[in-house]
N, C-alpha and C positions, 0 to 999 in steps of 0.2 A: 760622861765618859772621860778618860784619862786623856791626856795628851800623847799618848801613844797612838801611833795612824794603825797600825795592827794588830789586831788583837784575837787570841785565841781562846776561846770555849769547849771546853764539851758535854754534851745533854746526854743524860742517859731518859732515854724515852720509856717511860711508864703510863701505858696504855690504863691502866686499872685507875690510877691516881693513887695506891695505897703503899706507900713508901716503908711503911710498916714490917709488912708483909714479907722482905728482904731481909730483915736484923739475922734470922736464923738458918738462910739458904745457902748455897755453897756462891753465890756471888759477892753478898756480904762480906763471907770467909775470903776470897780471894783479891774483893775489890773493897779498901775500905774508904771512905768519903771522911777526907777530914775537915773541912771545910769549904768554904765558897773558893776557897782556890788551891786546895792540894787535896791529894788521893795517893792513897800505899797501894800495890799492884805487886801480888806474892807473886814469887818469882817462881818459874816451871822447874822440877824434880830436871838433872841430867837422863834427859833420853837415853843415854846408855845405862846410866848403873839402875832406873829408876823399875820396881818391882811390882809385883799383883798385891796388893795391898796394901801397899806402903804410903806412910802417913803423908801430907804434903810438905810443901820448903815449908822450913823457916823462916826463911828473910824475904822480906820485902823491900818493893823499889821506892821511892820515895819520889813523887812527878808533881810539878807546879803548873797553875796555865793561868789566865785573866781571871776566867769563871770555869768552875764547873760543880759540876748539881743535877736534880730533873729537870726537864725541861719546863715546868710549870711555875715554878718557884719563881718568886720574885727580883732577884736578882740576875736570873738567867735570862728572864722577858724582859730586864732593862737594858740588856745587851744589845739588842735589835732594836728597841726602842731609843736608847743614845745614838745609836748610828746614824736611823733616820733623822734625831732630831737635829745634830752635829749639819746633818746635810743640806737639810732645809735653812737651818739658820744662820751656817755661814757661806751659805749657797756653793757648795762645795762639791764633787761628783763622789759617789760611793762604791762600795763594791760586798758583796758579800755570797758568802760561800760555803754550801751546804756538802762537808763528806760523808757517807755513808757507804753500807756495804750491800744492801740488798735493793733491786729496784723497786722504792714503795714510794710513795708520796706523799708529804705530808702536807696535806693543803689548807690544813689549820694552820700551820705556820706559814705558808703562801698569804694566806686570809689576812690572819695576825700583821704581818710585816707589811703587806701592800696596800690594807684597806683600813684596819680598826686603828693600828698606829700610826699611820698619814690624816685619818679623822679627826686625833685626837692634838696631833700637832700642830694641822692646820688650824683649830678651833685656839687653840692654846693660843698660838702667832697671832690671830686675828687674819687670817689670810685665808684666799678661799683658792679653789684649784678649777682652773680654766682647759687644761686637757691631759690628758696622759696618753701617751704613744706608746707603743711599746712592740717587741719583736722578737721574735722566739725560733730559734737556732739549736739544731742537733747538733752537736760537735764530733765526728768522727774523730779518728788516729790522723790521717791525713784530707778529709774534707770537710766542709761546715755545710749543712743543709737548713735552707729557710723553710720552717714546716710551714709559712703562713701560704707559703706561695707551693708549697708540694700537690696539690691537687689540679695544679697551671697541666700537668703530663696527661692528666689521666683524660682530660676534658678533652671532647670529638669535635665539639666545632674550632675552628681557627682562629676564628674570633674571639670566643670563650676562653680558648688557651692563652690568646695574648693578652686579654682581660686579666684572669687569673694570675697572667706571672708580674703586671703589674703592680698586684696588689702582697706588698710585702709585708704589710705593716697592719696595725688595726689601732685606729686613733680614737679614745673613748672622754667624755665628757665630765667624770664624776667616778668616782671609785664602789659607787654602786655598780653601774657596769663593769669595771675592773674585776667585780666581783663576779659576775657571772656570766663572765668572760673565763674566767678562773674555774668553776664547774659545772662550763659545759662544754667548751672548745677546748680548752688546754686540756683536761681531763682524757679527751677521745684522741685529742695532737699526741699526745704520754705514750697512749698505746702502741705508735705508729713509730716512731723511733728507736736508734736502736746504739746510740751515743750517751755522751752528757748532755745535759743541759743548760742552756745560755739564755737567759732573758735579756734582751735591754730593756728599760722602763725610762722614759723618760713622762717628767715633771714641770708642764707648766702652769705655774699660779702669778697670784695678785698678791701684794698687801692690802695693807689698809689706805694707802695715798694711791692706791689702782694702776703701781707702777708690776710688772710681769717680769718674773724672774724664771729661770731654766735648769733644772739639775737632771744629772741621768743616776741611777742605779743600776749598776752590772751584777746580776744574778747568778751563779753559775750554782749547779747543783750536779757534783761528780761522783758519780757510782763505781763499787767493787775494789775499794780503796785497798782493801788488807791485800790485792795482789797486784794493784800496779805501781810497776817499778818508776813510771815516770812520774810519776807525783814523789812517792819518794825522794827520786834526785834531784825535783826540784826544787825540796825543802834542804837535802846535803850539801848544795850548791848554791847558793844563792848569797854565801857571804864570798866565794869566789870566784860568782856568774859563767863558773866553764860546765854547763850541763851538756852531756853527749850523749843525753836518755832525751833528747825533745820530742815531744808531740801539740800537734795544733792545741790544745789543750794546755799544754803548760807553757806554749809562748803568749797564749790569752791571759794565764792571772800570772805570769811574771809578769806585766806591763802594771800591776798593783805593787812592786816590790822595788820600781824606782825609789832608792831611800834619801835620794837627794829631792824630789819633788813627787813624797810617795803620796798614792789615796791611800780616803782612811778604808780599809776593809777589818772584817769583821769572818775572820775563820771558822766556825763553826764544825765541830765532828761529832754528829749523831752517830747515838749507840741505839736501836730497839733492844729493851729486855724480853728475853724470850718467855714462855708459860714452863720451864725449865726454871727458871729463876739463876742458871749458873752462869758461869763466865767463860764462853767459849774461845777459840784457840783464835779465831778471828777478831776480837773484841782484844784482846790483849796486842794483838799488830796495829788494829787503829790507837792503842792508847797508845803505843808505843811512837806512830806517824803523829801524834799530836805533838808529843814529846819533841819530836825533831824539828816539827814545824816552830814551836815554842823557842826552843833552844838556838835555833839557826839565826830567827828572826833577830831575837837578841844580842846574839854575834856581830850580825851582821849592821844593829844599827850602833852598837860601840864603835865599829869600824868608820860608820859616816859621822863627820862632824857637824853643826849647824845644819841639822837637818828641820827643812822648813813644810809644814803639811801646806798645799797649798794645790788650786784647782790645775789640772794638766790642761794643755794646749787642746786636746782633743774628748769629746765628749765620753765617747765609747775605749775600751782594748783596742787600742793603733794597732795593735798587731792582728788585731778578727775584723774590724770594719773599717771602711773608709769616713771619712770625712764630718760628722757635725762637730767644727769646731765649737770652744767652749770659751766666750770670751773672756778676757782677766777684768772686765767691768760687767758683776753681774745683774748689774741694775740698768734698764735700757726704756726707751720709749715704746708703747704699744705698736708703734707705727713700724720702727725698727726691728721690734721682736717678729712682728707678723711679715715682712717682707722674710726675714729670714727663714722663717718654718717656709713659708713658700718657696725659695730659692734653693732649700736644702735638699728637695725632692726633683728639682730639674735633671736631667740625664747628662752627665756628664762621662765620657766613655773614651780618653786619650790613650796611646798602645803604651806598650810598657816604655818601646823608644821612646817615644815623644814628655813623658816625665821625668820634672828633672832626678838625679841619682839618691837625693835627699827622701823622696818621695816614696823612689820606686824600691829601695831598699827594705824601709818598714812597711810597703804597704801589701799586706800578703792577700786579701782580698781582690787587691788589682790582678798580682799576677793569678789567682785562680781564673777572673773573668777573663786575662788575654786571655790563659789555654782552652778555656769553653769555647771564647769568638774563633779562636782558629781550627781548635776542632772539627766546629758547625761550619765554617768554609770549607774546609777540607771535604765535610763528608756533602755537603751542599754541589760544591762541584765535581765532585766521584760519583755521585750519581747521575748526571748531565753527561760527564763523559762516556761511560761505562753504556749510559742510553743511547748517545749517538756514535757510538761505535759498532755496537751491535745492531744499532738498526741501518746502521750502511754495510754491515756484512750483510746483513737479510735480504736488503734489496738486490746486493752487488750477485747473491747465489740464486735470488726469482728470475733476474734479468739473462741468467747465464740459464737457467732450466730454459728458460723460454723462449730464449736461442735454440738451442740446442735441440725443442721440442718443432720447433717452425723450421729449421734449419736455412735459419739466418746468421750472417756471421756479426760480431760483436763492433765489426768497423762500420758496418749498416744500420746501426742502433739508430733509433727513428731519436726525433731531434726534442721532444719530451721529456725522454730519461734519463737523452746523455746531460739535460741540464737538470733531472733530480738528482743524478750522480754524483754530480760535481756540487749542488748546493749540499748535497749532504756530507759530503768528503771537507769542505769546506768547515761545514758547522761541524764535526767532527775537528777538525784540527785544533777551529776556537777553543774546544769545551778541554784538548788535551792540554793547549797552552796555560790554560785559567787552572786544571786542575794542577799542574808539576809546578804553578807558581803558588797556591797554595800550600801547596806539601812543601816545597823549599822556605817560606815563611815561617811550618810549625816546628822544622827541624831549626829553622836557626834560634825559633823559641826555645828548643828544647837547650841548645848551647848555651845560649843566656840563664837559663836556671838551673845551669849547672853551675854558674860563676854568683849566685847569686849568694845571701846570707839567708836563703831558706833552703838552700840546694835539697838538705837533708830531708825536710819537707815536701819537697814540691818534684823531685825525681822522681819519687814511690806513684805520685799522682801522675806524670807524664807519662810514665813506663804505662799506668793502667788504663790511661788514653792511646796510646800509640798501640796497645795488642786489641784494646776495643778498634780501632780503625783499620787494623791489618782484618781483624774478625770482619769485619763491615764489608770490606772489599773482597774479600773471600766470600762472602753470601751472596751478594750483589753478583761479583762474576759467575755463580752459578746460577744464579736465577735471569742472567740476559741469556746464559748460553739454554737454556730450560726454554725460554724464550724460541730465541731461532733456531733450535728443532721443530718448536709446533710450528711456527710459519713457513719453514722450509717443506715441513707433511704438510702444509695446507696448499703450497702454491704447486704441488707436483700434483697433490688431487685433483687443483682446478684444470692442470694442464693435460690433464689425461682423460677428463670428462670430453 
């Protein structure tokens, strides 16, 4: 691979293998392959003047990229194969990135990149691979979901659920597992999603002197490219970083496009050819997103000068995960490495206050967790209150029927009730104090992420928590009040027996 940290491909995927087969179809006509690194791209007839019959343009666009070809072709499979090897051997973090337009999977290429070409490098190195971690993340418009831990909700025991959410991660021994791990969980995780797609892979191996080194590969795999706009603007903008199209999604692989200490990633825009053979109106807006990606990148690293590739501070997208850092010595004692992998999994959970501003700026996974943890207070003590409220109205309207049925008056209350009255009136105040200082905590969360540098982000998510908890307490008060109807008919029955 070049010494370019970025680099752009695009595969035209030919299921058949018969590249033949195109010379005389209207794709050929429209899309011609001039080489491993350029393609003509006949340009569309004017929509307006453009008639029933009428011949196609003339002119064609003339588009440059790193590579592009089939998918199968040799030059196009050293694309991913440089990447990894660049990574492993100057122990470097990676990144790579799959565009397409229709949700399909291509798990030969998962295959390919995670298991045959890590085999084949590690055999190369002399170096053998000691574990692979790895973590798999739906990336919504404004949330990031952990599929590994999505089945933590569904589970009925309490135990079970907290087990499950535990478990975020799947730590595998050998890239045989990696591999079938690849089809048969990921496979059935694919279906269940309804985002992009974020791997983390992390890589740990040995040399030959049995010293343990650490690399991660960030995966992203982003669907229905020919119509979003925010991947667009992220390639328009990026030689003058004012994007005002952001989504969780493009502040995840901007964090690849630091050009003063950029990863090396590896662009990729898959095209499937259809049983059509032609060049449809979507395939012409991805060549045309490649174009810009190509183009911009370029731009923008003439703009940087002594630009140094070189490993970031942090393992993962700072802006999608918190914390494994990545040391700038990647060569460490076993003893060192393995405390680490253990310390990296400890719980660490500081509020947004309590970080410092360096921290709490980039870290967009924290602020996700504050709004959860205050959420779950929130709706933690809204139920508590809402419970002992209405259960001191129930008693306060038994003790009056039952007056009123005995006709005893309420200052003769026998000396039993008037002390369940007063402990419940009590525990009632507690639960109301605990709830309004909750709520007054998530609103001032809510103030704090409006001043923040993901406002634009994390508003859209607030607002969809705060109408989920107005929903909440709207259900709730109708089900205490559902509540002390039946026991109010229950205690007038007993009273008239």
């Amino acid at each position: 691979m070049s010494n370019k940290a970025h680099r752009v491909a695009v595969a035209f995927t030919d299921v058949s293998r018969k590249s033949a087969i195109y010379a005389d179809s209207r794709f050929d006509s429209d899309v011609k392959i001039l080489d491993n690194h350029a393609l003509l791209l006949r340009l569309n007839n004017n929509q307006q003047t453009r008639k029933v019959g009428s011949l196609p343009a003339r002119y064609f666009r003339h588009l440059e990229f790193d590579a592009v070809g089939y998918e199968y072709e040799p030059h196009m499979v050293s694309e991913t194969t440089d990447l990894l090897d660049e990574m492993f051997r100057t122990k470097q973090n990676s990144s790579f990135v799959r565009f397409i337009v229709p949700r399909i999977n291509n798990l030969n290429l998962l295959r390919r990149i995670l298991v045959a070409d890590v085999d084949k490098i590690m055999t190369s190195m002399r170096c053998r691979i000691k574990s692979i971690t790895l973590e798999y993340y739906d990336v919504r418009k404004f949330d990031m979901v952990n599929m590994l831990a999505e089945g933590a909700s569904r589970a009925r025991s309490p135990s079970m659920r907290r087990t499950l959410q535990a478990i975020t991660s799947r730590t595998m021994q050998s890239t045989r597992e990696l591999f079938q791990w690849l089809v048969t969980e990921y496979s059935a995780l694919r279906g269940r999603s309804i985002g992009d797609d974020f791997i983390d892979v992390e890589f740990v191996y040995s040399d030959c002197n049995l010293r343990l080194h650490q690399v991660h590969l960030a995966l992203f795999q982003v669907f229905g490219c020919d119509t979003r706009t925010d991947v667009a603007s992220l390639f328009e903008t990026l030689a003058s970083g004012k994007n005002l199209n952001r989504t969780l999604l493009t502040d995840c692989i901007k964090e690849c496009f630091d050009f003063k200490r950029p990863l090396r990633a590896l662009l990729l825009f898959e095209m499937p050819l259809n049983r059509e053979r032609d060049c449809p109106e979507w395939m012409r807006k991805m060549l045309r997103l490649a174009d810009s990606a190509y183009t911009n990148i370029s731009k923008a690293l003439d703009m940087c000068s002594d630009v140094v590739i070189a490993a970031p501070k942090q393992s993962l997208l700072s802006v999608c995960k918190t914390g494994r850092s990545a040391s700038s010595d990647p060569v460490r004692p076993v003893s060192q490495l393995k405390s680490r992998m253990i310390s990296q999994y400890k719980p660490v959970a500081p509020t947004i206050a309590e970080l410092p501003p360096a921290t709490s700026t980039y870290d967009l996974e924290r602020w996700y967790k504050e709004i959860d943890n205050k959420v779950s207070e929130v709706r933690h003590s809204m139920d508590k209150f809402y419970m002992a409220m209405y259960e001191n109205k129930s008693l306060q309207m038994c003790n009056q029927l039952r007056y009123a049925e005995g006709g005893q008056d309420e200052d003769n209350e026998c000396h039993g009730d008037s002390q369940s009255v007063h402990s419940k009136a009590s525990h009632e105040a507690d639960a109301r104090d605990q709830y309004n200082e909750d709520l007054a905590n998530f609103r001032r969360l809510e103030s704090e992420v409006e001043h923040s540098c993901f406002a634009s982000t994390l508003k859209v998510y607030v607002a969809k928590k705060s109408y989920e908890l107005a929903k909440a307490e709207k259900e709730l008060k109708q089900r205490e009040i559902d509540n002390l109807r039946l026991n109010v008919i229950s205690c007038i029955k007993m009273e008239t027996l």
